[in-house]
CHARMM internal coordinates of N, CA and C (Angstrom, degrees):
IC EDIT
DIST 1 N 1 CA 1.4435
DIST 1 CA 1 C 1.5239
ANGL 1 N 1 CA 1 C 110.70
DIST 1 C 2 N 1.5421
ANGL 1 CA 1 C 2 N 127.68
DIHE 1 N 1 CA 1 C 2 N -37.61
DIST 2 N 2 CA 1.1667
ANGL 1 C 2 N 2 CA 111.60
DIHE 1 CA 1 C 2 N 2 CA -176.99
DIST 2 CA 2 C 1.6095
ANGL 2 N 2 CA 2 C 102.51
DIHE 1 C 2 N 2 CA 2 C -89.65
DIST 2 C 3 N 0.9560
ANGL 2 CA 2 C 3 N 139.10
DIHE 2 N 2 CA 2 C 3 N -34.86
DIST 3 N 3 CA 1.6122
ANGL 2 C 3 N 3 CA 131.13
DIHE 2 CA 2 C 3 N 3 CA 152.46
DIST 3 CA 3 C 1.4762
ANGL 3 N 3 CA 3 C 107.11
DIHE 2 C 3 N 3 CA 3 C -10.66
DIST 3 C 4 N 1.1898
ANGL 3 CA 3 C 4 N 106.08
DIHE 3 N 3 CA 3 C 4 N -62.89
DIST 4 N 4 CA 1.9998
ANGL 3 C 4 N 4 CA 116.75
DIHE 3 CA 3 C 4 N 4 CA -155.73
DIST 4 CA 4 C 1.8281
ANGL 4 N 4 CA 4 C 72.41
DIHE 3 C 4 N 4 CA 4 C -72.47
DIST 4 C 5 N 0.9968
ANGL 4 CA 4 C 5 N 112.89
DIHE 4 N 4 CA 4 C 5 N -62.84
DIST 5 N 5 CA 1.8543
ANGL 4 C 5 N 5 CA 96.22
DIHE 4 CA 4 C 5 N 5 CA -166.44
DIST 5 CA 5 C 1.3618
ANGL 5 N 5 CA 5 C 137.52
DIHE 4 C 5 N 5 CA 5 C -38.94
DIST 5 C 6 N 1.7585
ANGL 5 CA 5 C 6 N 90.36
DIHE 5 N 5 CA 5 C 6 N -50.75
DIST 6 N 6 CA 1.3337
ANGL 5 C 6 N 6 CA 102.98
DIHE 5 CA 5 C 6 N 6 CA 159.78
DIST 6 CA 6 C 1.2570
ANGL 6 N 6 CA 6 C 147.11
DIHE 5 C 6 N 6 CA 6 C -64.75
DIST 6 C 7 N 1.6581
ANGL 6 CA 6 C 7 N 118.35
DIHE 6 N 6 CA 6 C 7 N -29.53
DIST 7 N 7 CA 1.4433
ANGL 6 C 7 N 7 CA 131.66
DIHE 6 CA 6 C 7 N 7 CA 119.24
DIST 7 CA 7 C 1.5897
ANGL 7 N 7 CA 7 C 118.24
DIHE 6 C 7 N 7 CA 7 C 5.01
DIST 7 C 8 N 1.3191
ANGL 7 CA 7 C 8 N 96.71
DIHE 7 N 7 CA 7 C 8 N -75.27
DIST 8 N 8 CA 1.5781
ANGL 7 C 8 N 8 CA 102.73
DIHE 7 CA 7 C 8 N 8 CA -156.02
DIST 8 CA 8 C 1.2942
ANGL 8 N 8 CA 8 C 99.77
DIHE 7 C 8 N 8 CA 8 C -106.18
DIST 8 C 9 N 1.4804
ANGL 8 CA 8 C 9 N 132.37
DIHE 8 N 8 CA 8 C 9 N 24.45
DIST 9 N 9 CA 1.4094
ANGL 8 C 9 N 9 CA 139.66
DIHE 8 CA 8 C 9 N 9 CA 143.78
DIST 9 CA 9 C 1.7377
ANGL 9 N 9 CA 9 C 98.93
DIHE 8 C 9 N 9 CA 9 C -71.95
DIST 9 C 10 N 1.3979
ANGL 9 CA 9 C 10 N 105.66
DIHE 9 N 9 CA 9 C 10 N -42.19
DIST 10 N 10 CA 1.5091
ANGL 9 C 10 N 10 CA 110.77
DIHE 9 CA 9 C 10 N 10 CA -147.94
DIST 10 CA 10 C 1.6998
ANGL 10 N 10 CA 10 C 95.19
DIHE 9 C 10 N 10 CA 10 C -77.81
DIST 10 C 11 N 0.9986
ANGL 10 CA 10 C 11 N 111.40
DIHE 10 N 10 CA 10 C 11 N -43.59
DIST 11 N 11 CA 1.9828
ANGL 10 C 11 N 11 CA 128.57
DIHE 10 CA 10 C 11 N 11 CA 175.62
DIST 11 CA 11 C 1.1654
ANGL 11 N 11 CA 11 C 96.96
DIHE 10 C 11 N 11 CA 11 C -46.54
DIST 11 C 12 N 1.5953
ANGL 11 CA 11 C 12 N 119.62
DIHE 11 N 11 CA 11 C 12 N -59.65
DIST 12 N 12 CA 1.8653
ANGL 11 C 12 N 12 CA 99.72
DIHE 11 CA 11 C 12 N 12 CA -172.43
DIST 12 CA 12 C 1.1051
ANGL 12 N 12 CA 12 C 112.82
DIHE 11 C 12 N 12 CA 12 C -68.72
DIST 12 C 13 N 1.7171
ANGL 12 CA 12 C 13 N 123.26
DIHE 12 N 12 CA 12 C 13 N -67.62
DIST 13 N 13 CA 1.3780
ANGL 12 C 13 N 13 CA 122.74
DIHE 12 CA 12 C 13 N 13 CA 171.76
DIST 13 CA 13 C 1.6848
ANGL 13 N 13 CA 13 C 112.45
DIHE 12 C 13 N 13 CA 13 C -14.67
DIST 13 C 14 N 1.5311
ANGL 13 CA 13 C 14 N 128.40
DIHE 13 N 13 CA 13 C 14 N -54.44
DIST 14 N 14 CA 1.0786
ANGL 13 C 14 N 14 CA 131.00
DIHE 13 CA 13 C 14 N 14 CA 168.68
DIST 14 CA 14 C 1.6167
ANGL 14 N 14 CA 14 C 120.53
DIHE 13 C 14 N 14 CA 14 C -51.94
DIST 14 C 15 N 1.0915
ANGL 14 CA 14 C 15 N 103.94
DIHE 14 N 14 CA 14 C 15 N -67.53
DIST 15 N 15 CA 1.7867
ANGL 14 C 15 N 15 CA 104.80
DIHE 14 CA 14 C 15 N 15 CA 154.63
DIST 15 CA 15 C 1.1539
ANGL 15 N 15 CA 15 C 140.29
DIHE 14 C 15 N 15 CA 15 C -9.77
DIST 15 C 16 N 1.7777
ANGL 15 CA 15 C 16 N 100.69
DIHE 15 N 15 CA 15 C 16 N -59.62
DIST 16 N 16 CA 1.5722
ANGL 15 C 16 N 16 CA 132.28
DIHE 15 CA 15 C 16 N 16 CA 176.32
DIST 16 CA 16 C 1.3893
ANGL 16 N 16 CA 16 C 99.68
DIHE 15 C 16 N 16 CA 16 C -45.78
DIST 16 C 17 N 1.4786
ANGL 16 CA 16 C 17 N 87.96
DIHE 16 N 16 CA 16 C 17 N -76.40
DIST 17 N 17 CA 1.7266
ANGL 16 C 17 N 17 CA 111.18
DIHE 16 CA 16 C 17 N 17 CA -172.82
DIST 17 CA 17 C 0.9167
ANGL 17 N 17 CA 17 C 110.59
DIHE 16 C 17 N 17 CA 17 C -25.72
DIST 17 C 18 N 1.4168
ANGL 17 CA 17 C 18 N 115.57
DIHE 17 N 17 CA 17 C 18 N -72.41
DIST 18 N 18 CA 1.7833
ANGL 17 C 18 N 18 CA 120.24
DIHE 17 CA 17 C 18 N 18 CA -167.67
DIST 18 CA 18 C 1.8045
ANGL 18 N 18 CA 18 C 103.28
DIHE 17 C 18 N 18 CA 18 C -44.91
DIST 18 C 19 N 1.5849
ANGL 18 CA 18 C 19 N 98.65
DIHE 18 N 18 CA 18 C 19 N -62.93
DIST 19 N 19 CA 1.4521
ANGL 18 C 19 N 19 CA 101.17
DIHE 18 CA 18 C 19 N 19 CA -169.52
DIST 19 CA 19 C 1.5773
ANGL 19 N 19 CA 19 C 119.92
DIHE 18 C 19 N 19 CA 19 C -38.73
DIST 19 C 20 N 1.4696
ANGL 19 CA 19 C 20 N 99.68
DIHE 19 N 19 CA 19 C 20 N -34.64
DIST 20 N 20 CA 1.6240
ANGL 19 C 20 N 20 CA 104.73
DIHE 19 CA 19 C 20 N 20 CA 176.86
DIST 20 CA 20 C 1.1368
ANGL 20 N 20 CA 20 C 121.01
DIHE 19 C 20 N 20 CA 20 C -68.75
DIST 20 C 21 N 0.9704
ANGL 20 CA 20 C 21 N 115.86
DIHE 20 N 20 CA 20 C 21 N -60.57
DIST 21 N 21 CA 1.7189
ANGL 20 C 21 N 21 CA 126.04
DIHE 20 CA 20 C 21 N 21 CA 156.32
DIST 21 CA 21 C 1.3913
ANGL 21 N 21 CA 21 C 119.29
DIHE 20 C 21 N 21 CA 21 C -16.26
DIST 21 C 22 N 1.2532
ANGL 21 CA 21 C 22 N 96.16
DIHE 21 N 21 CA 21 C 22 N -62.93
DIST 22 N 22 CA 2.1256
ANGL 21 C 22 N 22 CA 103.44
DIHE 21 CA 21 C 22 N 22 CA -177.88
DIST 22 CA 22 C 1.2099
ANGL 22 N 22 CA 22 C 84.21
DIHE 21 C 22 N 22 CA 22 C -45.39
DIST 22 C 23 N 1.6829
ANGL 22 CA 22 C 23 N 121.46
DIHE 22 N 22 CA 22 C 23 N -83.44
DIST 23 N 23 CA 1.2125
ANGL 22 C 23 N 23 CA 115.42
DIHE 22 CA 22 C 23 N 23 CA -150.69
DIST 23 CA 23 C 1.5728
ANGL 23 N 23 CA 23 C 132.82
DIHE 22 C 23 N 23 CA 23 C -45.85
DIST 23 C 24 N 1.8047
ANGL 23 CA 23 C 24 N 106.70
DIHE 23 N 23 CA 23 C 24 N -22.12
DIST 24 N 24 CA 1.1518
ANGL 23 C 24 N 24 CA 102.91
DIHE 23 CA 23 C 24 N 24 CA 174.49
DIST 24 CA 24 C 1.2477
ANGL 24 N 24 CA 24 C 114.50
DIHE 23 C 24 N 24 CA 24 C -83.45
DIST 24 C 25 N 1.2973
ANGL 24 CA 24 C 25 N 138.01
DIHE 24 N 24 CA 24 C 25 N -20.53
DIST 25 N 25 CA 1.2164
ANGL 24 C 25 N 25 CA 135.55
DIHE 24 CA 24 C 25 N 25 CA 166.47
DIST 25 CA 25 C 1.5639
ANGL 25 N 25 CA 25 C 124.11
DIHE 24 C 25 N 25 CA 25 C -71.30
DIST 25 C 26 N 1.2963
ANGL 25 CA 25 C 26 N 102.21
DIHE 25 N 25 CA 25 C 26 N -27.48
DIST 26 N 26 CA 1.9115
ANGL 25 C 26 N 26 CA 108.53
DIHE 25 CA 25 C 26 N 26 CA 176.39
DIST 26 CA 26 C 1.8810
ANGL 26 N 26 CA 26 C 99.35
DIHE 25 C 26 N 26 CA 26 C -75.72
DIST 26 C 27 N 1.3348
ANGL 26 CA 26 C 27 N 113.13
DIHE 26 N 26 CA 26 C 27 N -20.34
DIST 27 N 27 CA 1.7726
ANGL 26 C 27 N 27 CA 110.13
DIHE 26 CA 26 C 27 N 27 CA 162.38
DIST 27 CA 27 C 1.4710
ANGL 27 N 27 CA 27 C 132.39
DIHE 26 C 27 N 27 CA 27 C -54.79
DIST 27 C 28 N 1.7863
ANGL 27 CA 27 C 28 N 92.96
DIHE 27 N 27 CA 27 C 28 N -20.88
DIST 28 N 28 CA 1.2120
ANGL 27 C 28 N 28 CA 105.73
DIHE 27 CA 27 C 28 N 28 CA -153.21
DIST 28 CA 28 C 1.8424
ANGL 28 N 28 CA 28 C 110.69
DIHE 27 C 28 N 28 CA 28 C -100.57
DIST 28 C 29 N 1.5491
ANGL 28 CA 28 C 29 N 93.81
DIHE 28 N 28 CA 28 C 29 N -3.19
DIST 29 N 29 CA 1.6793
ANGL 28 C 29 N 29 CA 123.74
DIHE 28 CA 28 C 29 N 29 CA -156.86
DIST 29 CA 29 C 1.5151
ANGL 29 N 29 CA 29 C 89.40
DIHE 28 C 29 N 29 CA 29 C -68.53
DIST 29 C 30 N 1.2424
ANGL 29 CA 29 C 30 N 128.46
DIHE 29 N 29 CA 29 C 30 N 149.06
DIST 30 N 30 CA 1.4657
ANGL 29 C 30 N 30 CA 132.63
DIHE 29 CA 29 C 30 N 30 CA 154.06
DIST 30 CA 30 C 1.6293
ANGL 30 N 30 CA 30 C 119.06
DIHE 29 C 30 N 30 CA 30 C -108.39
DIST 30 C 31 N 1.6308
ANGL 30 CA 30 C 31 N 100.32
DIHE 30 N 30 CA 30 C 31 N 79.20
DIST 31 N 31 CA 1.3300
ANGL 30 C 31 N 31 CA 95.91
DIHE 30 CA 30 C 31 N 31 CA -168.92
DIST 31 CA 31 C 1.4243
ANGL 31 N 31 CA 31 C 118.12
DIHE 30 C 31 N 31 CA 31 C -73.35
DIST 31 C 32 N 1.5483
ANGL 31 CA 31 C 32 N 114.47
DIHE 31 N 31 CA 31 C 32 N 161.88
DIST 32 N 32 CA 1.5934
ANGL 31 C 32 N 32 CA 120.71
DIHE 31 CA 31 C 32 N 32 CA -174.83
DIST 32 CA 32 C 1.2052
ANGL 32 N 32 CA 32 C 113.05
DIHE 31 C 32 N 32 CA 32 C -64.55
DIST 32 C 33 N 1.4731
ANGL 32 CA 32 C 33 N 114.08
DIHE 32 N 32 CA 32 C 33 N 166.98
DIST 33 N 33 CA 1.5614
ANGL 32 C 33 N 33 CA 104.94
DIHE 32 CA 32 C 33 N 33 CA -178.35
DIST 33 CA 33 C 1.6135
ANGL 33 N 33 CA 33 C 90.66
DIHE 32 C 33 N 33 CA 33 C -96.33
DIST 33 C 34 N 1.3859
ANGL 33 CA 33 C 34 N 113.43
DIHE 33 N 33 CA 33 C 34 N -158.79
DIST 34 N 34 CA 1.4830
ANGL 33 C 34 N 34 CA 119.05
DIHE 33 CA 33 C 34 N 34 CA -163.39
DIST 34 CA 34 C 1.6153
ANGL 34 N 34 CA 34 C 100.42
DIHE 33 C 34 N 34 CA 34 C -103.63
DIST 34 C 35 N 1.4700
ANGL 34 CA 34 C 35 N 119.59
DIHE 34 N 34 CA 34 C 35 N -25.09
DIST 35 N 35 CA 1.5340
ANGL 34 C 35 N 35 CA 115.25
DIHE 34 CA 34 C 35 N 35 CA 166.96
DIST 35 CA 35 C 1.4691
ANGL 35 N 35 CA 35 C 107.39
DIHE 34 C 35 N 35 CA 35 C -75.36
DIST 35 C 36 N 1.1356
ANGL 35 CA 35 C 36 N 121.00
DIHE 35 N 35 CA 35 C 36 N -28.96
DIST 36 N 36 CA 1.7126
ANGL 35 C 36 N 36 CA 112.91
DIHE 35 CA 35 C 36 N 36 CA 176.41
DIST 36 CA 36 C 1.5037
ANGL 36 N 36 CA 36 C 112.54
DIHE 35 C 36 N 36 CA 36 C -77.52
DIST 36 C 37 N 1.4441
ANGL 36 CA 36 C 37 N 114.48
DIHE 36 N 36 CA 36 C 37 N -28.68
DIST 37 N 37 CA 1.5559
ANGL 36 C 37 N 37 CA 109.73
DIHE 36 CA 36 C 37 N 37 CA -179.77
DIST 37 CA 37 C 1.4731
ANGL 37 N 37 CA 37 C 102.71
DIHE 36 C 37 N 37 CA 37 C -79.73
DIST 37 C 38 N 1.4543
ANGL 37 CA 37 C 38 N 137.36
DIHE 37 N 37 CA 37 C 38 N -23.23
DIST 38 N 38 CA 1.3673
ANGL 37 C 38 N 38 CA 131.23
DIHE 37 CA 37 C 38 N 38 CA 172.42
DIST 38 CA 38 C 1.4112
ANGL 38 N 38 CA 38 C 102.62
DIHE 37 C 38 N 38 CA 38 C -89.17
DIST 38 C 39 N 1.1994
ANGL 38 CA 38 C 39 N 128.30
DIHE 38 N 38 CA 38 C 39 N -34.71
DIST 39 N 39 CA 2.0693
ANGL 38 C 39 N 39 CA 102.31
DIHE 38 CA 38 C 39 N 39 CA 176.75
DIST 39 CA 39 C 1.6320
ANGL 39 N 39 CA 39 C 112.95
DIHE 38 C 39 N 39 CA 39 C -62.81
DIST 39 C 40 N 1.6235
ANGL 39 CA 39 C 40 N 117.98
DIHE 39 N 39 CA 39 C 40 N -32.39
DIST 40 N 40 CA 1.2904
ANGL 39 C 40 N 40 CA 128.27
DIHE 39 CA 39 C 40 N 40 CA -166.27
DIST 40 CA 40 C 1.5146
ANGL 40 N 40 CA 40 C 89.06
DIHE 39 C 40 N 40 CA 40 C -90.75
DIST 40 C 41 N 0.9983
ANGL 40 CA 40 C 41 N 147.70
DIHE 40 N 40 CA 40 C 41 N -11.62
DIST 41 N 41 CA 1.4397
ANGL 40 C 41 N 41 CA 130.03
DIHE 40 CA 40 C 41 N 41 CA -179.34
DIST 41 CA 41 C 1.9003
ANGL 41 N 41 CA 41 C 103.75
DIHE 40 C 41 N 41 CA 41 C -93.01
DIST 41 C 42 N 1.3407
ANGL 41 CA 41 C 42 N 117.22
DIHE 41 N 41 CA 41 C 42 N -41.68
DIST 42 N 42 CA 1.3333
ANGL 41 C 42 N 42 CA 107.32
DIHE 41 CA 41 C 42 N 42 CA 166.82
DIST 42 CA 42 C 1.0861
ANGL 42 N 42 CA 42 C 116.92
DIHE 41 C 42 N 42 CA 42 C -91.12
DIST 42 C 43 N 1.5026
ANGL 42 CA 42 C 43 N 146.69
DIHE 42 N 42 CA 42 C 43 N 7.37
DIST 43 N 43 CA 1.8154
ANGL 42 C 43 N 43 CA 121.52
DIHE 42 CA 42 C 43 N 43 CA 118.09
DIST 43 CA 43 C 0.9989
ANGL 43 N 43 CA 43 C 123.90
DIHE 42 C 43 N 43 CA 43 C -52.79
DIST 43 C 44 N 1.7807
ANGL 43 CA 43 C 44 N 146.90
DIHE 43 N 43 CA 43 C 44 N -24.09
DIST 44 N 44 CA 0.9314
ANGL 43 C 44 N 44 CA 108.33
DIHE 43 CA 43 C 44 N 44 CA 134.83
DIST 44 CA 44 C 0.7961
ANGL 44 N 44 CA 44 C 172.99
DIHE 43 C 44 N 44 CA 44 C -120.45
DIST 44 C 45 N 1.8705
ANGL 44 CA 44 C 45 N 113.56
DIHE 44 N 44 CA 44 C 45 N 59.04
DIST 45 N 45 CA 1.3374
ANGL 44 C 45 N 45 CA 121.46
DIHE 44 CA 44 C 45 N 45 CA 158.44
DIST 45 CA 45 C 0.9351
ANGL 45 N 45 CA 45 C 103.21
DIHE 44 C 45 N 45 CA 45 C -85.64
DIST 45 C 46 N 1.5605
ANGL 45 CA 45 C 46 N 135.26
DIHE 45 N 45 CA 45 C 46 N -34.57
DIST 46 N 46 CA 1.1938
ANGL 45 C 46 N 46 CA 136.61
DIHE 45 CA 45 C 46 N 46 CA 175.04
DIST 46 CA 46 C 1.1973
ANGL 46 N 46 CA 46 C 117.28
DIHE 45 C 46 N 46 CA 46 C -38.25
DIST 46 C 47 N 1.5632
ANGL 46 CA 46 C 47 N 127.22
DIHE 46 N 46 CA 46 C 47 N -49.60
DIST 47 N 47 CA 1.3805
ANGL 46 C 47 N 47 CA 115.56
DIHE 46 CA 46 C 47 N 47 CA -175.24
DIST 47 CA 47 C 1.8719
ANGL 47 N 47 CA 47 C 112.13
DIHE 46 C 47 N 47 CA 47 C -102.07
DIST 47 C 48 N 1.3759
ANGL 47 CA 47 C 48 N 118.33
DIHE 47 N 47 CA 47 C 48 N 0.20
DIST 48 N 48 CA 1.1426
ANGL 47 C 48 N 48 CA 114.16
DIHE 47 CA 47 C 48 N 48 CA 141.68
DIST 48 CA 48 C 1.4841
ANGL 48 N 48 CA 48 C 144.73
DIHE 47 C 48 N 48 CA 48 C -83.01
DIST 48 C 49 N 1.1695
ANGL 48 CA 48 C 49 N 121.02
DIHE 48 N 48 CA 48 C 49 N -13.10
DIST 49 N 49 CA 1.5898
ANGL 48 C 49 N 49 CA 139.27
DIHE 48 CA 48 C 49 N 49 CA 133.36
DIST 49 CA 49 C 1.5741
ANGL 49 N 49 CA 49 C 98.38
DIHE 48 C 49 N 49 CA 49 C -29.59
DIST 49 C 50 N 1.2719
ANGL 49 CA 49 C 50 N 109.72
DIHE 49 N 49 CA 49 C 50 N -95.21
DIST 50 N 50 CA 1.5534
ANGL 49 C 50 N 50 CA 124.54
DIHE 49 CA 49 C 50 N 50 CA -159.54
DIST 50 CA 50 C 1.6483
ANGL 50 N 50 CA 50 C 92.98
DIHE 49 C 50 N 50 CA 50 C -47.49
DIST 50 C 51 N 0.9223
ANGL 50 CA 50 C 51 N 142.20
DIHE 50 N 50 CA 50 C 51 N -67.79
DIST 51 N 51 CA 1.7092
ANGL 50 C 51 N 51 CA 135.15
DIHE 50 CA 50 C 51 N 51 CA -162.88
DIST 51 CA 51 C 1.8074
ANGL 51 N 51 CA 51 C 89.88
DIHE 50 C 51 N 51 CA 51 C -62.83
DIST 51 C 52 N 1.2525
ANGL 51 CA 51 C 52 N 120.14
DIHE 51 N 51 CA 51 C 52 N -28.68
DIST 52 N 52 CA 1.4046
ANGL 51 C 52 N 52 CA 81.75
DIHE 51 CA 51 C 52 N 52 CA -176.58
DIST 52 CA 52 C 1.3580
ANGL 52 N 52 CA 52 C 128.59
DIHE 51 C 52 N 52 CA 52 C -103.05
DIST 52 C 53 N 1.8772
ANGL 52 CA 52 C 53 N 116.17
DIHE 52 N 52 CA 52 C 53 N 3.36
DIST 53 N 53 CA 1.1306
ANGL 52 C 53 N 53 CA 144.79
DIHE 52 CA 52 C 53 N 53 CA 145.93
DIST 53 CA 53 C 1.6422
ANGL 53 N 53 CA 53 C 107.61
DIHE 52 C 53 N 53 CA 53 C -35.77
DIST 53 C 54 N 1.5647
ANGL 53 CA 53 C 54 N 108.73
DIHE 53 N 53 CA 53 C 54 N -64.31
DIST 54 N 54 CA 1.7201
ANGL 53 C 54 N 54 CA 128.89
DIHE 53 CA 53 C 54 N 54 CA 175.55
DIST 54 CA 54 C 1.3359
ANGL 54 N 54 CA 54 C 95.48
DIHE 53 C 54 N 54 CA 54 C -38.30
DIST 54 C 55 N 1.2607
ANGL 54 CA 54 C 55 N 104.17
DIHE 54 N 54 CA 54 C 55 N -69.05
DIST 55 N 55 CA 2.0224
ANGL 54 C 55 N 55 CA 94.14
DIHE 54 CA 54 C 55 N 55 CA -144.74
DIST 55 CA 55 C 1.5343
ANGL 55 N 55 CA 55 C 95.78
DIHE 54 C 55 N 55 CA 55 C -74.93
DIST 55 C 56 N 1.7135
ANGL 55 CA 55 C 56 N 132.19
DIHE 55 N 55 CA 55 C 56 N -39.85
DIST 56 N 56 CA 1.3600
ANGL 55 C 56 N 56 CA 126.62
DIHE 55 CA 55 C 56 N 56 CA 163.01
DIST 56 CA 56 C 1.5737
ANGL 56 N 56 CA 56 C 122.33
DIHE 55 C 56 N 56 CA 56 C -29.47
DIST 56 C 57 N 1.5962
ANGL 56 CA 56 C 57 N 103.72
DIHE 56 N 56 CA 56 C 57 N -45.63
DIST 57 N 57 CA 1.5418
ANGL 56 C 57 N 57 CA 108.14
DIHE 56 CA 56 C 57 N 57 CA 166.34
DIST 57 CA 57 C 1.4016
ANGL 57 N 57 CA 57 C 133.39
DIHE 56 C 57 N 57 CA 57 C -56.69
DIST 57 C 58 N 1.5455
ANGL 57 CA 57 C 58 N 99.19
DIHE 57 N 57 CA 57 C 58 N -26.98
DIST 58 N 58 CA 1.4324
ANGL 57 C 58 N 58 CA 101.75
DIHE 57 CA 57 C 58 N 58 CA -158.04
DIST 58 CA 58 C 1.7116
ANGL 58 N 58 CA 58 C 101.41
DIHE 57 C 58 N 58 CA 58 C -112.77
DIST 58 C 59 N 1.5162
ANGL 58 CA 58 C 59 N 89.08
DIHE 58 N 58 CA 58 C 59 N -18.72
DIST 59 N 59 CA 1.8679
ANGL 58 C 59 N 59 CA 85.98
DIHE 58 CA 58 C 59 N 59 CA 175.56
DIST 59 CA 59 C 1.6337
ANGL 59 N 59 CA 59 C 107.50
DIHE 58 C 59 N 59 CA 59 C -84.70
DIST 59 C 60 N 1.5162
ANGL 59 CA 59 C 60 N 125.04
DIHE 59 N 59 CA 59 C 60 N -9.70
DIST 60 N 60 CA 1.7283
ANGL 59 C 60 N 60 CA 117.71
DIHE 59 CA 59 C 60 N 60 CA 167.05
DIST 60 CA 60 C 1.4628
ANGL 60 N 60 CA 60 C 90.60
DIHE 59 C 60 N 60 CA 60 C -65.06
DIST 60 C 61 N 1.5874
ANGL 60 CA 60 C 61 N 103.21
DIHE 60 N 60 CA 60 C 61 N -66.70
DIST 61 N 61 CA 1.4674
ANGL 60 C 61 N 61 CA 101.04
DIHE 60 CA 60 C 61 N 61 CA -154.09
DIST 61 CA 61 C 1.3602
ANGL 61 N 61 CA 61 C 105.23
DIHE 60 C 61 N 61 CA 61 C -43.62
DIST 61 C 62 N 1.5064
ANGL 61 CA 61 C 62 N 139.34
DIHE 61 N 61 CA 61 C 62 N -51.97
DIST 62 N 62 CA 1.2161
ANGL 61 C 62 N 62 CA 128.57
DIHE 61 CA 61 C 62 N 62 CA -147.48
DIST 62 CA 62 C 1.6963
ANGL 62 N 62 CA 62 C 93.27
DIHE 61 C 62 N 62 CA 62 C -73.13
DIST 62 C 63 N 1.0085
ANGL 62 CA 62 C 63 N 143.55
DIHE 62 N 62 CA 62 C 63 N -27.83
DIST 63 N 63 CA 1.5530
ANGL 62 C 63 N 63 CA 153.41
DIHE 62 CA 62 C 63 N 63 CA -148.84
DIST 63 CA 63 C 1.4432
ANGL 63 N 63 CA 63 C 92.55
DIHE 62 C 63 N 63 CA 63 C -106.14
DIST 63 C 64 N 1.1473
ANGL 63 CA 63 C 64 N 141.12
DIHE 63 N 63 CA 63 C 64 N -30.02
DIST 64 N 64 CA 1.7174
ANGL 63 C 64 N 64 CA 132.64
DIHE 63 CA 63 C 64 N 64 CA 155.28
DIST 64 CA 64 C 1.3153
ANGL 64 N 64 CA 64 C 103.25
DIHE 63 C 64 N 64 CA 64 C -51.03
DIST 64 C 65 N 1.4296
ANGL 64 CA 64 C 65 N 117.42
DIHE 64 N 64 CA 64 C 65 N -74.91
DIST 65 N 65 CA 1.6040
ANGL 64 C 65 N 65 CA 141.94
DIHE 64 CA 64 C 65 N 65 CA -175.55
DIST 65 CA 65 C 1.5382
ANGL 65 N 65 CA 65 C 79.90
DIHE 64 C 65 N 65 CA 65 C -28.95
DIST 65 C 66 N 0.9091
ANGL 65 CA 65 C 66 N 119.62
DIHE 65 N 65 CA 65 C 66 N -116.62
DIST 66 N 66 CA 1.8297
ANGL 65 C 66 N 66 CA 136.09
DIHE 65 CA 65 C 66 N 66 CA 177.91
DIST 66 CA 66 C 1.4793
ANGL 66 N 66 CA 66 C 99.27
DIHE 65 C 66 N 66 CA 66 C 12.45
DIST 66 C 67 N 1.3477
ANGL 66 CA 66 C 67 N 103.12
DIHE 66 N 66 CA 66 C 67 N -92.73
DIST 67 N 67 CA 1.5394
ANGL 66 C 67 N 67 CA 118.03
DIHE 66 CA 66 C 67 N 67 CA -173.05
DIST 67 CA 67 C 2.0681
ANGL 67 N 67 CA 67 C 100.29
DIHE 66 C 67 N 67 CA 67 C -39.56
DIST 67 C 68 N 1.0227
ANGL 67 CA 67 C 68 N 136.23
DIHE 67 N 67 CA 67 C 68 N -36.08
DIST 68 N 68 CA 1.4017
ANGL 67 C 68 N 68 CA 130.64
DIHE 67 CA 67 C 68 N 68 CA 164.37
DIST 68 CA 68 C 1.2362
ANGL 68 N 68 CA 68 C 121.79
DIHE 67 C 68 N 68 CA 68 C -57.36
DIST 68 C 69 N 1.4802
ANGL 68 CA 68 C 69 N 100.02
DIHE 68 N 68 CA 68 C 69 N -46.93
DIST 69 N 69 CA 1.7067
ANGL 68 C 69 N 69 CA 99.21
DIHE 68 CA 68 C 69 N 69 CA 177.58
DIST 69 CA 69 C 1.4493
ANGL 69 N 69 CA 69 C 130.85
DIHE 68 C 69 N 69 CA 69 C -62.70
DIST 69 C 70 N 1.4268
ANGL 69 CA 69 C 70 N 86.93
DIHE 69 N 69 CA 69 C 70 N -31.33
DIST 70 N 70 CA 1.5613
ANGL 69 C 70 N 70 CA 117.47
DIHE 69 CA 69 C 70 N 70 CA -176.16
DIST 70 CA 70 C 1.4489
ANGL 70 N 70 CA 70 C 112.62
DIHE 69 C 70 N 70 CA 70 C -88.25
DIST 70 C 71 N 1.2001
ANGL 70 CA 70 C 71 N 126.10
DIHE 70 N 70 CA 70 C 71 N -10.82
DIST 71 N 71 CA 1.8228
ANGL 70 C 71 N 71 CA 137.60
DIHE 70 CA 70 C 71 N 71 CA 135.67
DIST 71 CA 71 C 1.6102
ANGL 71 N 71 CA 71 C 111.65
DIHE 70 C 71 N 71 CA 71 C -76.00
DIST 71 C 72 N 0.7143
ANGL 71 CA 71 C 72 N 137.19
DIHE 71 N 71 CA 71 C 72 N -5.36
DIST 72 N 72 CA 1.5565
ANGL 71 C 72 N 72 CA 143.53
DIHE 71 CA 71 C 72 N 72 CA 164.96
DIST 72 CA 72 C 1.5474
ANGL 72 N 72 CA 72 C 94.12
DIHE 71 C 72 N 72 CA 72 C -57.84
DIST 72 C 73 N 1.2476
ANGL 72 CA 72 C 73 N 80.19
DIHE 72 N 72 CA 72 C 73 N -101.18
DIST 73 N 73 CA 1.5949
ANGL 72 C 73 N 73 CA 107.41
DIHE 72 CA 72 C 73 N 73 CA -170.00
DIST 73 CA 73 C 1.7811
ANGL 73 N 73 CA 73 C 117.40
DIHE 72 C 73 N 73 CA 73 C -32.91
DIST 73 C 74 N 1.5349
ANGL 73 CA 73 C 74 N 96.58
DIHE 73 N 73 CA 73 C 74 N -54.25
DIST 74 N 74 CA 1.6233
ANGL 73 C 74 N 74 CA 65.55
DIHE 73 CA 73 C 74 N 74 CA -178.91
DIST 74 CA 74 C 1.5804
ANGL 74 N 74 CA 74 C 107.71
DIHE 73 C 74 N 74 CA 74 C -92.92
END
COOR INIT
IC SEED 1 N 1 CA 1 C
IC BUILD
């Protein structure tokens, strides 16, 4: 019985720890300001737009190509 106690003395103490820890490290964070989190948030839609413009482009084209070849043949 004092085993199992001591156990679960040792689990929180462990617990603690960690929890303290985060916090000292989330002190340490250099968070963005609110004009940098809105220019960096519309690059990227900005550059997910454009890649998906790309592959939209390139998956007709390749599916024309196809559909030609595939009037070739038969």
């Amino acid at each position: 019985m004092a085993v199992a106690k001591e156990k679960q003395k040792e689990q929180e103490q462990s617990f603690l720890r960690i929890i303290r820890e985060t916090r000292t490290e989330l002190r340490k964070v250099v968070w963005p300001t609110r004009e940098e989190t809105i220019r960096l948030t519309i690059l990227v839609i900005a550059v997910s737009a454009a890649i998906g413009l790309f592959l939209f482009v390139g998956d007709t084209l390749f599916i024309w190509l196809y559909s030609q070849l595939v009037g070739v043949v038969q």
